[in-house]
N, C-alpha and C positions, 0 to 999 in steps of 0.2 A: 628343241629339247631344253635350251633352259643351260643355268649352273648346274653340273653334279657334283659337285666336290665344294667347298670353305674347310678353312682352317686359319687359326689366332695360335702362334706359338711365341715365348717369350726366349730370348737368349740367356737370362738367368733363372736357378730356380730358387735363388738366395743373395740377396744383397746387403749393404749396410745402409744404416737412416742417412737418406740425404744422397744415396747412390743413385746409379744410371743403369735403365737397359733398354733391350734394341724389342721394337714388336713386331713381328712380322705376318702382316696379313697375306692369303693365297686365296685365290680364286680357277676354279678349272672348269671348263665345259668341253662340248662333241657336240661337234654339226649335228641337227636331228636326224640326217640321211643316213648315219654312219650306223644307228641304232636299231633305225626303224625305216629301211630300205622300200623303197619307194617303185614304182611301173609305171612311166611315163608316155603316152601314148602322144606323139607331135603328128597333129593333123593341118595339112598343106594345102592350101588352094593354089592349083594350076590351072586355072579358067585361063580363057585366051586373053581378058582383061588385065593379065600379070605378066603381056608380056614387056619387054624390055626390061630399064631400069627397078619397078618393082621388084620383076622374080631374081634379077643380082642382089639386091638387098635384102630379099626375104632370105634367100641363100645365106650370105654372110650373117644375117641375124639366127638362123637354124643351127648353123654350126657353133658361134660362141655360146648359143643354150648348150648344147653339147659339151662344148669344154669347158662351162663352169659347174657340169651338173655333177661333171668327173674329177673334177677338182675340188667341189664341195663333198664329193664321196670316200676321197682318199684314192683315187684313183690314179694309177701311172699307167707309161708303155703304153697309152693308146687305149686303155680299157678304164671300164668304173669299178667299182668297188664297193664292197660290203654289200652283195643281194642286188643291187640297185641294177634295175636296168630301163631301156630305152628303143619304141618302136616306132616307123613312120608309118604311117596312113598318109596318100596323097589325096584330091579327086576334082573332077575337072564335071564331063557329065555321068560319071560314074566316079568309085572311090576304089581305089586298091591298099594292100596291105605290102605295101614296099619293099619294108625291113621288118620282121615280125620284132619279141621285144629281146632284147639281146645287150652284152656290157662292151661289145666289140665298136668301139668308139669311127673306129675307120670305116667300118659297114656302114654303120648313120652315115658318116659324110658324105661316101661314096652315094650313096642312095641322093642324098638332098643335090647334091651336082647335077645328077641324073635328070631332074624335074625337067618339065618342058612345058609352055603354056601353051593350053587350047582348048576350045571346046567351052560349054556351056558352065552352071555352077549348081550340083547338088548335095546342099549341105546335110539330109534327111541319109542318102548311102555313106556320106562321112562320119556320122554320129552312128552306123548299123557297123559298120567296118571295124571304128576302134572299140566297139564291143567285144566282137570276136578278136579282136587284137590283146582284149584284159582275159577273155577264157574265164577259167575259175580261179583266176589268181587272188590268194589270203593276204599280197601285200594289200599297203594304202595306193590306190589308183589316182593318177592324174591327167584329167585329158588336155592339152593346150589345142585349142583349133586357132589358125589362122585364115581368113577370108577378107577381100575384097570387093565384092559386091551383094545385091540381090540372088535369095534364089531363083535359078529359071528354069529347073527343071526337076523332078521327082515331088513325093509327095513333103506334107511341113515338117520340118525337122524338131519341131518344140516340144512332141510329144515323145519321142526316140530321147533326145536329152533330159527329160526328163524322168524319164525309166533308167536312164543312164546318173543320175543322182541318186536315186530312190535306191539302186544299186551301190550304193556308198563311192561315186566315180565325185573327185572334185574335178568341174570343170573348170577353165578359163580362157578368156575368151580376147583376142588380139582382131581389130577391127583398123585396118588403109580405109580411112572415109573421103568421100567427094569424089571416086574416081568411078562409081557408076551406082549412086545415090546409097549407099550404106545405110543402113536405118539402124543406130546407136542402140535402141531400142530393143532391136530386133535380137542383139546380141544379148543385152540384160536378161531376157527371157529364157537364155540358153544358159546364162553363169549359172555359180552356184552361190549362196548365200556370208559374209555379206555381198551385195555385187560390185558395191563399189570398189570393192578390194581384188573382184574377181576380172573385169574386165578393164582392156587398155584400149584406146584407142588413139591414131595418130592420122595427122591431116595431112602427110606427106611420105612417099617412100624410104624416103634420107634419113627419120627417125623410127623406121622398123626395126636398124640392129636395136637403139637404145630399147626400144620393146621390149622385144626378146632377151635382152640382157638384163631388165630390171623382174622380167618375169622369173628368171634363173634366181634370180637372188632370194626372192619370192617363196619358189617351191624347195630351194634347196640351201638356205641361208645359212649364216653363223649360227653356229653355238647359243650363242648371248649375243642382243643388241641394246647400247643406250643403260649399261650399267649405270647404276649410282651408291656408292655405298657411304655411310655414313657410320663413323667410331667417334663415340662417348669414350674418353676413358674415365677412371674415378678421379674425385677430388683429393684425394689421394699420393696425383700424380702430375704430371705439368709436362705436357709434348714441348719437349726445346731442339726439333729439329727432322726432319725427312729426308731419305734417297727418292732422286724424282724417278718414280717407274720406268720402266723398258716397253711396258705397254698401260696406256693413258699417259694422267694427267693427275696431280692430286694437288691441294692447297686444304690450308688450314685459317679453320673462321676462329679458331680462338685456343689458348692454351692446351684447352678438355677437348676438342670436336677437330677429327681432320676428316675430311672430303676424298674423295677415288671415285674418279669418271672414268669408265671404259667404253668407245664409242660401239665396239663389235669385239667377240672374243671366239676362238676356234672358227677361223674364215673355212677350212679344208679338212682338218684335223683337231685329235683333241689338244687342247693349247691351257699353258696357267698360266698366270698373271701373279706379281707379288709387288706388296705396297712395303716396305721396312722404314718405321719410324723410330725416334728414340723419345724415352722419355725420363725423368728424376724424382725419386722418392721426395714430397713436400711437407710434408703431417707431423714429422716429428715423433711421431708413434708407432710404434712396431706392429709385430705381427704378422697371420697368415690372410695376405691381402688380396682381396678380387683385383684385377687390375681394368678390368669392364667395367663404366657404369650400364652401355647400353648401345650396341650395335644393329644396323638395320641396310639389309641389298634389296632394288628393287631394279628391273629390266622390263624392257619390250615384252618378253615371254613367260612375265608372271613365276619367275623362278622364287620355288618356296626353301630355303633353307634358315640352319639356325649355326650360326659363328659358335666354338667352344668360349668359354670365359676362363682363362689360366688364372691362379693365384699365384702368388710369390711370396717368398717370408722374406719380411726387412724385419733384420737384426739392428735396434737401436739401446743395444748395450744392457746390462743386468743392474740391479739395482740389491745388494745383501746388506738386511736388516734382522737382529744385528752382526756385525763380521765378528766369527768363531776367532778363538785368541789360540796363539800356537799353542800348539801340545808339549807340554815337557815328556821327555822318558824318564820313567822309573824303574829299578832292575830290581827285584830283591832274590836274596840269594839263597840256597835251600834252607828250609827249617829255619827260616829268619821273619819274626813273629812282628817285629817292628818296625816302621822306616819311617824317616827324617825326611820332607821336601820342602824348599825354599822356593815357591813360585814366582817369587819377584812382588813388584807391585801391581797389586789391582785396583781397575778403574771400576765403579759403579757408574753401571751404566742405565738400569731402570729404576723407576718407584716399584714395591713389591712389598710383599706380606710373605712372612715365613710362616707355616705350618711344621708344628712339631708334632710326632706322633709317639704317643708311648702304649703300649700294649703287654697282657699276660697268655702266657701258652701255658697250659695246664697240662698236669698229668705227663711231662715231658721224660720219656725213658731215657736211664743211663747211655752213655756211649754209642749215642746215634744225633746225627745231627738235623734241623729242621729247616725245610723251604718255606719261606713265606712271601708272597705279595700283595702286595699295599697299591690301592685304586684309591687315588683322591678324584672325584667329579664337584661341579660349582653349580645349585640348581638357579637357573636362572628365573627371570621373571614371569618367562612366558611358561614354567613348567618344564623345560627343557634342561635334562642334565648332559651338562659339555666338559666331556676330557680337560684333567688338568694335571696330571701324572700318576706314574706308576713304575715301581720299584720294586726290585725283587731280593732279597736279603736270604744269608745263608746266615742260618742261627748254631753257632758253635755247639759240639757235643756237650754235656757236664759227667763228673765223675762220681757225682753220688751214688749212696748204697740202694736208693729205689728213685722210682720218676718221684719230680719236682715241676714246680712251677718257676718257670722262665720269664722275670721281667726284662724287655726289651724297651731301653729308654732312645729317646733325643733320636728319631729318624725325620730330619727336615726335610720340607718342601718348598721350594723358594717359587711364588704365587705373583706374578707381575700384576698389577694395576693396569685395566683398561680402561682409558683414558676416554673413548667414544660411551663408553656403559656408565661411566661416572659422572659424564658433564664436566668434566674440571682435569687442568693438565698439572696442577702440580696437589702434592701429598693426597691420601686417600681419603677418599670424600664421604663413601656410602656402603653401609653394611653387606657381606656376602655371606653366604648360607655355602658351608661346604660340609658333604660325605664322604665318609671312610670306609672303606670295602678293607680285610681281611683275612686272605686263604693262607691255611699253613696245611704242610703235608710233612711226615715225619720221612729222612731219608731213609734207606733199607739196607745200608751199611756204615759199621763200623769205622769212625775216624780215628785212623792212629798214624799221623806223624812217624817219618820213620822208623815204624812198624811193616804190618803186612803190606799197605801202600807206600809204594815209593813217594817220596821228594821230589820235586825237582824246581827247577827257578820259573819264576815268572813274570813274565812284564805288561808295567802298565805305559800305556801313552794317550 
């Protein structure tokens, strides 16, 4: 099955320039069996050429396929797990159906004890038997035949196994050669493709368990084999240090780049792995930072995943241009028309151009007061008119006997110099072109000062 699961998570999701955090790579897989349960049909040769020391070997190598098939399955108490199960075919000059297929772990054993060597070897009813042994079963089929010799009796068996593929059966194929002339060959013709992968063969008894043990690992393997994964982080950051994993191995080829080898992951069950490194903000520069330049897993089983990439904000301090001057408080008290403030001293802090504005309101009726706002914009070069303020003024009632007109004098706008549009950092260099925009609206009531409207105080800060 591969990886199912990555994950990159950070221990911060904020730090300061020049700060530390931890990264914590995870990796998780499941045995393929756990997912996608499997029907294994184990076919036995008891010809009388297995008898002795062979058929005790072939024994003890029957039974560890067993017990790692059930261990790769999640399997306890004796039994497999998750769908998975497991049937013997024996056949000597005929073949039987032993143990049909079943999760009942002690049944197989008990059956493979049972064997007993004799009689001729036909492998054409051993390839017809574990047919009927798969039925119409929807899992993935697996047939393991073991043999000993030559056929010597029944019709070729190359054609049955090969109906027996075309039928989606993976075969493989375990071959004792030299003990009554085995033709290697003979076997290949029977795998399934590739066959090199598919058959095993051994020149002596005494390496039957290992067989059957590597063939287990084979049909019912890890998770993940032969991980390698490989973390870029950004330049950005500088790895100054690692926890060595619980599962692998990891080393670091340089500052940006650490390594994580995992030789097998989920032997039985599904299992993670986590790699925790640290690393320190280098840049000097803030911001919302990738902490990935570029991560890459590759395995034995062609696992396709994609790592998340976390950001983090490194806070390297605010920079205010220019700092606002404290605010004094002003009180004034009701129906109090004048006030005195002593600000203290002021610094001039920019180059700047005051704009003074003076305007006429016409036709201004008695005893009503006027809104007006004033838009200055600067047209720039490219055609472009760019905000440069705007103010809003309340033009006192007048008490005359009909409307008049209202001149309103001396409303400044204090216009800084920019120093990039000028070419020059000191005094004003180069003419600007500035418009005046003008909205007045007449208010729709009456000002009267401690009249109809109350008084009251008000403060400035």
């Amino acid at each position: 099955m591969g990886i199912t699961h990555v994950d990159k998570i950070l221990s911060e999701e904020r730090i300061d320039c020049d700060g530390i955090l931890n990264v914590t790579l995870s990796v998780t897989a499941q045995p393929d069996v756990v997912n996608n349960p499997v029907d294994i049909a184990l076919v036995l040769d008891r010809s009388g050429s297995m008898t002795g020391t062979p058929m005790m070997h072939l024994k003890a190598g029957a039974k560890e396929f067993i017990d790692i098939v059930m261990k790769r399955t999640g399997g306890r108490m004796g039994r497999l797990a998750n769908g998975n199960r497991i049937g013997i075919v024996s056949f000597a000059g005929t073949a039987s159906i032993d143990v049909p297929l079943t999760e009942d772990v002690e049944v197989l054993k008990q059956a493979v004890d049972a064997l007993q060597a004799q009689g001729n070897t036909n492998h054409a009813d051993a390839f017809t038997q574990a047919g009927t042994l798969f039925g119409a079963t929807m899992r993935k089929k697996v047939l393991v035949i073991f043999t000993d010799g030559e056929t010597t009796v029944g019709p070729d068996p190359a054609p049955i196994a090969a109906a027996l593929r075309d039928d989606d059966v993976e075969i493989y194929c375990i071959g004792l050669v030299g003990r009554t002339g085995l033709n290697e060959e003979t076997l290949r013709s029977w795998a399934s493709e590739p066959v090199d992968e598919h058959v095993i063969t051994t020149p002596n008894e005494e390496e039957l368990e290992r067989a059957f043990h590597d063939l287990a690992d084979t049909i019912a393997g890890p998770g993940a084999t032969n991980i390698h994964i490989e973390d870029i982080i950004s330049t950005e950051f500088a790895i100054i240090g690692f926890e060595p994993p619980l599962i692998g191995e990891a080393e670091l080829e340089s500052s940006q780049i650490i390594h994580w080898y995992i030789s097998e992951l989920a032997d039985s069950e599904e299992e993670t792995a986590e790699l925790m490194f640290t690393v320190r903000h280098m840049s000097g520069s803030g911001g919302h930072i990738e902490v990935n330049d570029s991560i890459q897993l590759t395995d034995d089983e062609g696992s396709v995943v994609e790592f998340p990439s976390p950001f983090v904000t490194v806070d390297c301090g605010s920079i205010i241009v220019p700092e606002c001057p404290e605010p004094i408080d002003v009180h004034a008290d009701p129906c109090q028309d004048s006030i005195f403030v002593d600000a203290g001293d002021i610094i001039m802090t920019d180059l700047g151009r005051i704009l003074q504005v003076d305007f006429v309101l016409h036709d201004i009726c008695p005893h009503r007061r006027t809104s007006v706002g004033i838009i200055v914009t600067e047209l720039m070069d490219d055609g472009i008119e760019a905000s440069r303020g705007f103010k809003v003024l309340t033009i006192p009632a007048h008490t005359g006997s009909g409307c008049r007109d209202v001149h309103v004098m001396c409303v400044p706008f204090v216009l800084p110099e920019d120093p990039d549009a000028c070419g020059c950092n000191n005094g004003m260099c180069t003419g600007r072109t500035f418009r005046v925009r003008i909205i007045a609206h007449p208010m729709d009531y009456t000002w009267n000062c401690c009249g109809t409207i109350p008084c009251s105080g008000k403060n400035w800060g």
